[in-house]
C-alpha positions in Angstrom: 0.0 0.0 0.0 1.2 3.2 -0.9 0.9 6.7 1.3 -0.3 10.1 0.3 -3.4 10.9 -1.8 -3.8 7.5 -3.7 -7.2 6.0 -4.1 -7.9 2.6 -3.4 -11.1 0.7 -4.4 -13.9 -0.5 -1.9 -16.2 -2.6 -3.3 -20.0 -2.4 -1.6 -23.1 -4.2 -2.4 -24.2 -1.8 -5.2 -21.5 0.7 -6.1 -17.8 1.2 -5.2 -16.1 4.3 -4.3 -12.8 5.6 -4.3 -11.1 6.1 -0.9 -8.1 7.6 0.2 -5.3 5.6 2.2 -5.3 7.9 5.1 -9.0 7.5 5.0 -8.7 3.5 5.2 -6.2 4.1 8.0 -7.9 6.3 9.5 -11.2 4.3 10.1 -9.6 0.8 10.8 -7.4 2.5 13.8 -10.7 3.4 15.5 -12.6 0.2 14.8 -9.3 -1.9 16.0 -9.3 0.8 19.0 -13.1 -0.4 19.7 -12.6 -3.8 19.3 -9.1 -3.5 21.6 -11.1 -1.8 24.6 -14.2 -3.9 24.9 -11.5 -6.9 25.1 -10.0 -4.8 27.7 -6.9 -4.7 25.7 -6.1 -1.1 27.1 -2.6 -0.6 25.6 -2.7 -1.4 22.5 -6.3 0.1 22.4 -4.6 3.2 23.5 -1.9 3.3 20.6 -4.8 2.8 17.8 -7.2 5.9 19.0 -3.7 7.6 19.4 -2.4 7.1 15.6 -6.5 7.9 14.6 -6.4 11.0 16.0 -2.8 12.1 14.7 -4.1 11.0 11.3 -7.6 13.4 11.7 -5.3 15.9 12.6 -3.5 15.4 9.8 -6.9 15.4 7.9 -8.1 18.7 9.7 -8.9 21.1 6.9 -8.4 19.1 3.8 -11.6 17.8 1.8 -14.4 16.6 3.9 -14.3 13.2 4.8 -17.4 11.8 4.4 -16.3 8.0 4.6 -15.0 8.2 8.2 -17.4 7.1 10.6 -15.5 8.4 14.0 -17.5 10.5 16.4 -14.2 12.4 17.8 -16.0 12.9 21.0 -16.1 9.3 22.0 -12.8 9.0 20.5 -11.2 11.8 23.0 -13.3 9.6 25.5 -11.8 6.4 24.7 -8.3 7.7 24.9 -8.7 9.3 28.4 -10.2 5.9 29.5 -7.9 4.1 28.1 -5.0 6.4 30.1 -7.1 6.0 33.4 -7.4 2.3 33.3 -3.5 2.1 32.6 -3.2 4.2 35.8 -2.0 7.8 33.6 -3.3 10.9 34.3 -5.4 11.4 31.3 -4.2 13.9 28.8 -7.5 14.0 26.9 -11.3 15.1 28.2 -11.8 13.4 31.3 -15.6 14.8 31.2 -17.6 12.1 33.7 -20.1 11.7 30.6 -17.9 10.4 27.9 -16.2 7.5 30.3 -19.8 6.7 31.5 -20.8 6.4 28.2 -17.9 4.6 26.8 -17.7 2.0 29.6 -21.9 1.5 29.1 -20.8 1.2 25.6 -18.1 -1.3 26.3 -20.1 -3.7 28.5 -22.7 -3.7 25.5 -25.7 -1.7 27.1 -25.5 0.9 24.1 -25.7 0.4 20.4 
């Protein structure tokens, strides 16, 4: 796989659409991030939602990105959980809403 701007094919049930790599990367860091922390693999949780939200940062102010599914709010959550439940002093929000919400999330009493 090459970096940069180049497109790579998704094929979907009816049409296909032409997605950037940092786009790819960008969503499978998250979704690995999810799966990580509700198998309470913190760490390398952690270093997924990490590289996801360098990448959006790299992202921020390019063409809209309208093939990312990531809600950045539960994704600052999910990184200051992560930190907590490795015993660091959060470095992202530590709002009492978004852990409650990840953590009802992660024991599967939220969609």
């Amino acid at each position: 796989l090459g970096k940069g701007e180049e497109k790579y094919i998704v094929q979907l049930p009816f049409n296909s659409i032409g997605v950037s790599y940092q786009n790819v990367h960008t969503q499978l860091h998250y979704d690995l991030g999810q799966i990580l922390f509700q198998t309470e693999q913190y760490q390398k949780s952690h270093d997924h939602f990490k590289q996801c939200s360098e990448l959006l940062d790299k992202l921020k102010g390019k063409i809209p990105q309208p093939h990312l599914l990531i809600n950045r709010d539960k994704l600052k959550g999910y990184l200051a959980a992560c930190e907590s439940l490795e015993g660091d002093e959060p470095k992202y929000d530590t709002s009492l809403v978004a852990m409650a919400t990840i953590e009802q999330h992660r024991k599967g009493n939220m969609e």
